[in-house]
MIMI-678622 format. One record per atom (N, C-alpha, C): residue number from 0; atom name; residue in three letters; x, y, z. Coordinates in steps of 0.02 Angstrom, whole numbers, always signed. Layout:
// residues N
ATOM  pos  site  code      px      py      pz
ATOM  NUM    CA   ALA       X       Y       Z
...
// end
This chain:
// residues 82
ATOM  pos  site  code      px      py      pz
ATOM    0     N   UNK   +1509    +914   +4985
ATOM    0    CA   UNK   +1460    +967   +4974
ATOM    0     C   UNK   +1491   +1020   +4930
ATOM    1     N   UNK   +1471   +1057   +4878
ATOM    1    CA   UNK   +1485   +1087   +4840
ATOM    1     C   UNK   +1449   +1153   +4863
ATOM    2     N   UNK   +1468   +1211   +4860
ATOM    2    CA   UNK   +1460   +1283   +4882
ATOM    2     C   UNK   +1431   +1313   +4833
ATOM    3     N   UNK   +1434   +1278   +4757
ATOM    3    CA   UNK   +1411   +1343   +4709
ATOM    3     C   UNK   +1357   +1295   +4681
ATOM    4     N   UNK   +1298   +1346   +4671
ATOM    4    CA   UNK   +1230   +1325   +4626
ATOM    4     C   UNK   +1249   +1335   +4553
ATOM    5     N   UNK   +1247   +1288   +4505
ATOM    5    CA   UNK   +1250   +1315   +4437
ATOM    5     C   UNK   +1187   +1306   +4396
ATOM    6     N   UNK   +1154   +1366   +4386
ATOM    6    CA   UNK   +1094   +1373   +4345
ATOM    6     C   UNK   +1109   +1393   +4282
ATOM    7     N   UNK   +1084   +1351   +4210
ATOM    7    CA   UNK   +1112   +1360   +4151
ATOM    7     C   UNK   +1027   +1389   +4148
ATOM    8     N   UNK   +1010   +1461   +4110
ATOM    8    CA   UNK    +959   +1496   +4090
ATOM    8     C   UNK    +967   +1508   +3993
ATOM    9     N   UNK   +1004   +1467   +3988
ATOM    9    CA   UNK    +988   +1473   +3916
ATOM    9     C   UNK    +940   +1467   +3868
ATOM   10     N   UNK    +916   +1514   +3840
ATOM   10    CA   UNK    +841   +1514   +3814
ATOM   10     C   UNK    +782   +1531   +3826
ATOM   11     N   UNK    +787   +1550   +3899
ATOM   11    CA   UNK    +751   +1552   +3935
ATOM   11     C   UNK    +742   +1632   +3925
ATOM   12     N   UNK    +678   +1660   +3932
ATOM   12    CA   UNK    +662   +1752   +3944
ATOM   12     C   UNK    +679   +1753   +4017
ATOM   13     N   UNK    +698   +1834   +4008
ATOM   13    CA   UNK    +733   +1862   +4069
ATOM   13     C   UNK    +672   +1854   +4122
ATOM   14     N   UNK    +603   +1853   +4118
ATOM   14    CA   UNK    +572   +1847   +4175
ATOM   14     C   UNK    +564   +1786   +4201
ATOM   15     N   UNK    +568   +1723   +4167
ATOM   15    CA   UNK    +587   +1639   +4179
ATOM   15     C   UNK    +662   +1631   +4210
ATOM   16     N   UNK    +711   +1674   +4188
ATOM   16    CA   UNK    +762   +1669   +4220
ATOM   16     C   UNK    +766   +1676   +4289
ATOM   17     N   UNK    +742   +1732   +4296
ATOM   17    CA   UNK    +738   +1766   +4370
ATOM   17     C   UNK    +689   +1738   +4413
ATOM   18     N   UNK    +636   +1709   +4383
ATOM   18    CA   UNK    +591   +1653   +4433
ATOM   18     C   UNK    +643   +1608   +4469
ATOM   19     N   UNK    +688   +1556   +4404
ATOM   19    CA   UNK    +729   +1502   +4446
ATOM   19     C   UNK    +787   +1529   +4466
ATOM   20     N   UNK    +813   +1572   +4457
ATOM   20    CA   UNK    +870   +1599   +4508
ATOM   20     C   UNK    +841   +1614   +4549
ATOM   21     N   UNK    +765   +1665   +4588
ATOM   21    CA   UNK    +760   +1662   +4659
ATOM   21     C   UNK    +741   +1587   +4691
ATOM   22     N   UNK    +684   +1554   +4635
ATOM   22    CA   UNK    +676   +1491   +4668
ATOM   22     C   UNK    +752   +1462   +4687
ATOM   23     N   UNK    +813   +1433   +4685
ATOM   23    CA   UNK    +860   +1418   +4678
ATOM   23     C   UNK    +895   +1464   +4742
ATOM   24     N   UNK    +884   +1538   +4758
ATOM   24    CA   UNK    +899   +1579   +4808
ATOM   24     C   UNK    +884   +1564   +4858
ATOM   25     N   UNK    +798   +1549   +4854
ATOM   25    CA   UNK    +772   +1543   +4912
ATOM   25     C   UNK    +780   +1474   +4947
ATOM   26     N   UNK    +817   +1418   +4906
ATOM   26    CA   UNK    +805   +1355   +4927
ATOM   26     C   UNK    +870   +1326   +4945
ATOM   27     N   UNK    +940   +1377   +4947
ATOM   27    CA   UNK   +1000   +1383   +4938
ATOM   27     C   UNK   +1031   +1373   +5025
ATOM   28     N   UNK   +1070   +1300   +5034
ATOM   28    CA   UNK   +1070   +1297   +5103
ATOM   28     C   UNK   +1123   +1335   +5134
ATOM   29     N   UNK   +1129   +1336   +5206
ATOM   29    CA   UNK   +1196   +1396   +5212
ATOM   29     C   UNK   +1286   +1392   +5185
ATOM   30     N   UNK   +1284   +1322   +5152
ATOM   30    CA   UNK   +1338   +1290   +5136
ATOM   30     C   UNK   +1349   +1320   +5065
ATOM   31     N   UNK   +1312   +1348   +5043
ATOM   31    CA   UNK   +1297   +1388   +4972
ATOM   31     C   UNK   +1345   +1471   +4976
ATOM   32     N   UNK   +1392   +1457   +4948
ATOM   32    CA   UNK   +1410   +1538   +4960
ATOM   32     C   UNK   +1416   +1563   +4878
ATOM   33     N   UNK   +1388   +1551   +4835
ATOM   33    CA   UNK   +1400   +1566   +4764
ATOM   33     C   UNK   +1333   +1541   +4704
ATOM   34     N   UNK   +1306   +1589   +4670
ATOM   34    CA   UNK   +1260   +1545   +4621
ATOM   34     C   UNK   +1295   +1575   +4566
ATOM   35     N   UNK   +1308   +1520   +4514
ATOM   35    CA   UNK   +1338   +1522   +4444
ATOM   35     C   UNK   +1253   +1522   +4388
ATOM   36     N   UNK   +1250   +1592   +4358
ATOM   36    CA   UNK   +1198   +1594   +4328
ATOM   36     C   UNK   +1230   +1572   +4246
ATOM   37     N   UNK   +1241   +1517   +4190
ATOM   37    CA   UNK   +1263   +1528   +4138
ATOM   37     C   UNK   +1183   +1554   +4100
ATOM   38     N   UNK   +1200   +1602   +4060
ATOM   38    CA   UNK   +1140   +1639   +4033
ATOM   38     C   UNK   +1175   +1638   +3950
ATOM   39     N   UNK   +1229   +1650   +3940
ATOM   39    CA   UNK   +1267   +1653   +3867
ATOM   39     C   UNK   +1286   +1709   +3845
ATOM   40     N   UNK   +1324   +1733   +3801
ATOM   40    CA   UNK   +1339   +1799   +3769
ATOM   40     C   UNK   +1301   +1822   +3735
ATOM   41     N   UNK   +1303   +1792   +3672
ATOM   41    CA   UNK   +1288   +1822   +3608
ATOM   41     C   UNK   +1213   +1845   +3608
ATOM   42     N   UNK   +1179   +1794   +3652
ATOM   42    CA   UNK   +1094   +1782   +3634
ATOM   42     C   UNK   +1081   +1813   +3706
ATOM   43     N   UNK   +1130   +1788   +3757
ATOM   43    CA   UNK   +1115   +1805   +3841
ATOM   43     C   UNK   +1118   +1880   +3873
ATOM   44     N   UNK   +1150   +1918   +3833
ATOM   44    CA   UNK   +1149   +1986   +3850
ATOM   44     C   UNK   +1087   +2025   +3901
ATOM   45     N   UNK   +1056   +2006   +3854
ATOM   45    CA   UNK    +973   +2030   +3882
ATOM   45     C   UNK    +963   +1987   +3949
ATOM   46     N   UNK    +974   +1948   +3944
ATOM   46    CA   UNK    +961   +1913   +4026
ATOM   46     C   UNK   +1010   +1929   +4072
ATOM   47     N   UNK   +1082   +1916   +4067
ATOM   47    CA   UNK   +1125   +1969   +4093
ATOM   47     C   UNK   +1116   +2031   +4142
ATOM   48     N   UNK   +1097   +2068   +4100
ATOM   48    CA   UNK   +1070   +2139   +4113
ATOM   48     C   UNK    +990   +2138   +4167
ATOM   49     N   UNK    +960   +2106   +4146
ATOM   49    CA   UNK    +905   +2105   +4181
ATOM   49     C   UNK    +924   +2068   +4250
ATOM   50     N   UNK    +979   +2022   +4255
ATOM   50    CA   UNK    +996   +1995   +4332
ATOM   50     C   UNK   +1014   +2026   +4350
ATOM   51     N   UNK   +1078   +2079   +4320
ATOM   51    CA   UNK   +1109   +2122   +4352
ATOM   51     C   UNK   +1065   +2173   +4374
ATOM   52     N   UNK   +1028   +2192   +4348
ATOM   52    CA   UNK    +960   +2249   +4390
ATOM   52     C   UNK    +918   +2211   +4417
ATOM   53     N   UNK    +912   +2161   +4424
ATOM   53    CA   UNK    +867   +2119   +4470
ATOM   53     C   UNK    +908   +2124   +4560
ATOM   54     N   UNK    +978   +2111   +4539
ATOM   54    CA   UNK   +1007   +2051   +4601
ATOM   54     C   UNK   +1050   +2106   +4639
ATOM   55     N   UNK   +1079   +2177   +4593
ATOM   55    CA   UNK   +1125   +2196   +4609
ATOM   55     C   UNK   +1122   +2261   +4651
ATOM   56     N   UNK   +1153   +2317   +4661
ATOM   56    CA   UNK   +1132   +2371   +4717
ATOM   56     C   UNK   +1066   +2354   +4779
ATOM   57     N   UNK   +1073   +2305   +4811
ATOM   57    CA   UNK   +1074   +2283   +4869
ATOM   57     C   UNK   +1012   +2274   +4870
ATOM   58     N   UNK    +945   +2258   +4820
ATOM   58    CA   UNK    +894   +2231   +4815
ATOM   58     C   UNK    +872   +2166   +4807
ATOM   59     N   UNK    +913   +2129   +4838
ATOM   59    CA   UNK    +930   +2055   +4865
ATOM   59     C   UNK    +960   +2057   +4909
ATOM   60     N   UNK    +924   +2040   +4977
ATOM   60    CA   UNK    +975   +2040   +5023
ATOM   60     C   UNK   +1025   +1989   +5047
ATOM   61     N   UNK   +1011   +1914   +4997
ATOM   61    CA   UNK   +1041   +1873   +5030
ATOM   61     C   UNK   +1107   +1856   +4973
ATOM   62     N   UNK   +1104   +1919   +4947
ATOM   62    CA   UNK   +1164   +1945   +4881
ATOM   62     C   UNK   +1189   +1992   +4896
ATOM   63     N   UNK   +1264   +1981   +4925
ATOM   63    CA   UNK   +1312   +2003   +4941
ATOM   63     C   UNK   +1347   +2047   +4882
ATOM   64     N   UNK   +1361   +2007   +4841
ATOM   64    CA   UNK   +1383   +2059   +4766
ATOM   64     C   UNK   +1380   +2002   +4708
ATOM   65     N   UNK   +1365   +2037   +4660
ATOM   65    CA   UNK   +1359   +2019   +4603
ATOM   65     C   UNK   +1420   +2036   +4557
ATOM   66     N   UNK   +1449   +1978   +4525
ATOM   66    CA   UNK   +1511   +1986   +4479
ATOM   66     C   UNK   +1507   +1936   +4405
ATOM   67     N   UNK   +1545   +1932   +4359
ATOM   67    CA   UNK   +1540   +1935   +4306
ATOM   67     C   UNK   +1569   +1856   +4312
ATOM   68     N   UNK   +1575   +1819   +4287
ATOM   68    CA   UNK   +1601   +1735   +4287
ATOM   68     C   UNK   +1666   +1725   +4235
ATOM   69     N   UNK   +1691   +1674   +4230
ATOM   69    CA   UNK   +1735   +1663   +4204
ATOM   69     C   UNK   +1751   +1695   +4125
ATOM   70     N   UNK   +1675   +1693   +4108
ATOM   70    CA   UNK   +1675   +1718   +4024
ATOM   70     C   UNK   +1615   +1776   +4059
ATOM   71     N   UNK   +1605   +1805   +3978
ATOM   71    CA   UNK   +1553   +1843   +3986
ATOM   71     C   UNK   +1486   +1828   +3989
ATOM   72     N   UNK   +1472   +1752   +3955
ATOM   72    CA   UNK   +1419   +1718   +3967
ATOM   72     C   UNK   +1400   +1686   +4036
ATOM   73     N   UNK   +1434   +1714   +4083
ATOM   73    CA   UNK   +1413   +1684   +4152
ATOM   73     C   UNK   +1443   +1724   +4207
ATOM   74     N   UNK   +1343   +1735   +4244
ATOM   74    CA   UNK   +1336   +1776   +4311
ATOM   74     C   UNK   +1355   +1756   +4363
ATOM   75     N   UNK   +1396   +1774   +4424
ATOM   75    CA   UNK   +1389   +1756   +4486
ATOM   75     C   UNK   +1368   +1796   +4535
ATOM   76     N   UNK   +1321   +1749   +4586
ATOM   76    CA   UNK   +1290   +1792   +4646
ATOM   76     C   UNK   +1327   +1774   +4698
ATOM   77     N   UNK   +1387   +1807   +4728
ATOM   77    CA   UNK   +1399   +1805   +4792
ATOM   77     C   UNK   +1353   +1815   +4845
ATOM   78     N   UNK   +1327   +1756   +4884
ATOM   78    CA   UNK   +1304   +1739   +4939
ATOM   78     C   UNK   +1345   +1780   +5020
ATOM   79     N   UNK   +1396   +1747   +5016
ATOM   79    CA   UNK   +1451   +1755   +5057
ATOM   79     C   UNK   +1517   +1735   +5032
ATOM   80     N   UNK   +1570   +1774   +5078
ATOM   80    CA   UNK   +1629   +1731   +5041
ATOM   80     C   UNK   +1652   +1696   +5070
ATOM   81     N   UNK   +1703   +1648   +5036
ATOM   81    CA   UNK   +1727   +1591   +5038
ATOM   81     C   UNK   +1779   +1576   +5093
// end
């Protein structure tokens, strides 16, 4: 079983993004402690930003914290930790 969801939103508008990251939230079993949003840099900014005001200062409750991913092109939603 793998713990992290990886949702690639590339291309996608920030309000399509945020549909399948909650769909993907809400369907997320308790073995899930991480969703990997890749959204992209250059073009992804704008979606970025809109997760991060979507997901972050505690208006998700089943989002523990929100942090930045390996690159800048990719979101993570801490669920719980590991």
């Amino acid at each position: 079983m793998n713990g992290i969801i990886e949702i690639d939103v590339h291309g996608k508008d920030v309000e399509l993004a945020i549909v399948e990251i909650r769909k993907h939230l809400g369907n997320a079993k308790p073995s899930v402690y991480r969703i990997r949003i890749i959204h992209g840099f250059h073009g992804g900014t704008r979606s970025r930003d809109g997760i991060w005001d979507e997901f972050s200062y505690g208006r998700e409750p089943k989002v523990k914290r929100i942090t930045m991913g390996d690159n800048q092109g990719i979101t993570e939603l801490v669920l719980r930790e590991y």
